[in-house]
C-alpha positions, 0 to 999 in steps of 0.5 A: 739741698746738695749742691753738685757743681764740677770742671768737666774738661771735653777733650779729643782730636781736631775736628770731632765736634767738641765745640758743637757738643759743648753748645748743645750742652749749654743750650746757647752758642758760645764757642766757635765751630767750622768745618776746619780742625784747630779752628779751636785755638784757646781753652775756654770755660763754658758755665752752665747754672741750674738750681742744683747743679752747676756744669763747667765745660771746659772747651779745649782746642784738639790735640794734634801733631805736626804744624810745629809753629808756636801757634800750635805748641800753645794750643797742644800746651792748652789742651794738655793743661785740661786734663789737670785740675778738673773732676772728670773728662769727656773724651769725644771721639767718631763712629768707625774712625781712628787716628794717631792724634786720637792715640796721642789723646789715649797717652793723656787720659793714661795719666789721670785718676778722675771719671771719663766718659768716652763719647762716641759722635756722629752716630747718625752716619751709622744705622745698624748696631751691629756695624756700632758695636765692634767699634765699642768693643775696639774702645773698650779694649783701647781704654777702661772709661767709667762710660761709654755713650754713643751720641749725635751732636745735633741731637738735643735728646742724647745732649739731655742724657749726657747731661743725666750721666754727667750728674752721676759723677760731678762732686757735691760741692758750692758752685764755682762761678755767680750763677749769672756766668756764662764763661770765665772769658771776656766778652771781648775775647768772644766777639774777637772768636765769633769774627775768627769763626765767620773768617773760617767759614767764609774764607774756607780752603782760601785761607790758612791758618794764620789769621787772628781778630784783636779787639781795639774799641769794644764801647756801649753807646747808649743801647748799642755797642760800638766795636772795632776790630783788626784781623791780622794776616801773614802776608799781603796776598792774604789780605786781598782775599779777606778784603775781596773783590771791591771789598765785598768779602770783608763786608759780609764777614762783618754782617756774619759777624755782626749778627752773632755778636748781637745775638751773644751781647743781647743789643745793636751792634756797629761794627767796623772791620779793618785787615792789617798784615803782619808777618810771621805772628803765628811763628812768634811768641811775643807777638802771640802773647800781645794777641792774647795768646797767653 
């Protein structure tokens, strides 16, 4: 039987939908998602194995420029890395929209010598083909791509037509990854993205970026895990709204949390919260590598 398995790196600006179209690829949630850009800080491998193929996505956080904190030189720095060593490229970008990061993105993909894909998201916002189809053709003059599909991220019929297209260019060869793996990341490094996720969506425009959750117990009692986790802030201003009025915002980003992580581990889940402010973390290597920001 011929076996097809591949790196299929799903790159693009912040904010295009790449971590929502990379959960409707594997069917399941594993990268986080919110309505704010960079909330994709990492590059993470997302595995899915079926009888004669195996797809690995590689989920990368949006190219992007200013910001310059050495938060942001890693997460260009891992979003560049992604268009190395892999089989092909999905490059994701929306319907009647361009900017100078897409044009950045364009710079990358000049570079490489595998199949790309360019998907055109959010679709849905236009009804008329004729209003569709001048975009194309700006893209078609912009970049030669192997394809271009135009998609709907929600939409779980173009994500099975992605997936027919994809197997038209991914390598015949043995699976990368034990067919029992979802991703290359712990699951540690999950939950920890999965609080970082319901900060974002809770916290919205209150918050800035300079947040992060680090594991300190992650235990299997029994049938249940017990988990504890710090969310670093970067000033004390900032640590009142996570805790909230008499605590009330902490609490509910701990039941949001705790749902989603009982969801990902399949078991109960205690789950306890704490917020310690440490300054100038996201400006500091040393403190970003002890992170996880490696």
């Amino acid at each position: 039987m011929n076996f097809q398995s591949g790196y299929i790196a799903v790159v693009g600006r912040p904010n295009v939908g790449k971590s929502t179209l990379v959960n409707e690829l594997i069917g399941q949630k594993l990268s986080i998602t919110s309505h704010r850009p960079q909330t994709t800080r990492h590059r993470i491998n997302a595995i899915d194995t079926q009888e004669n193929h195996q797809m690995v996505f590689v989920d990368t956080p949006g190219i992007h420029i200013g910001n310059n904190k050495a938060i942001n030189s890693y997460m260009n720095k891992a979003a560049s890395s992604s268009f190395a060593d892999v089989d092909m490229i999905i490059w994701l970008v929306e319907i009647f929209k361009w900017t100078k990061e897409d044009a950045r993105v364009l710079e990358h993909l000049g570079k490489v010598d595998i199949p790309v894909i360019i998907c055109v998201n959010k679709i849905d916002k236009s009804s008329s083909v004729d209003k569709i189809l001048p975009y194309l053709e700006m893209l078609g003059e912009k970049f030669q791509a192997n394809e271009v599909f135009p998609l709907s991220a929600f939409d779980r019929s173009h994500t099975k037509q992605l997936r027919s297209l994809i197997l038209k260019y991914l390598p015949e060869q043995d699976p990368i990854y034990d067919e029992d793996y979802i991703t290359d990341r712990s699951q540690k490094f999950v939950v920890s993205e999965f609080i970082r996720e319901k900060l974002m969506r809770n916290l919205s425009n209150e918050l800035p970026y300079d947040i992060t959750v680090e594991i300190e117990k992650f235990e299997l009692d029994g049938k249940m895990y017990r988990i504890a986790a710090r969310i670093f802030v970067d000033k004390a201003s900032q640590k009142s709204i996570v805790i909230g009025h008499k605590g009330e915002m902490l609490k509910k980003i701990g039941q949001d949390s705790r749902i989603t992580i009982e969801g990902f581990l399949e078991a109960k889940v205690f789950l306890e919260l704490w917020v310690k402010v440490r300054q100038g973390w996201s400006d500091d290597k040393r403190a970003l590598a002890s992170l996880g920001y490696d």
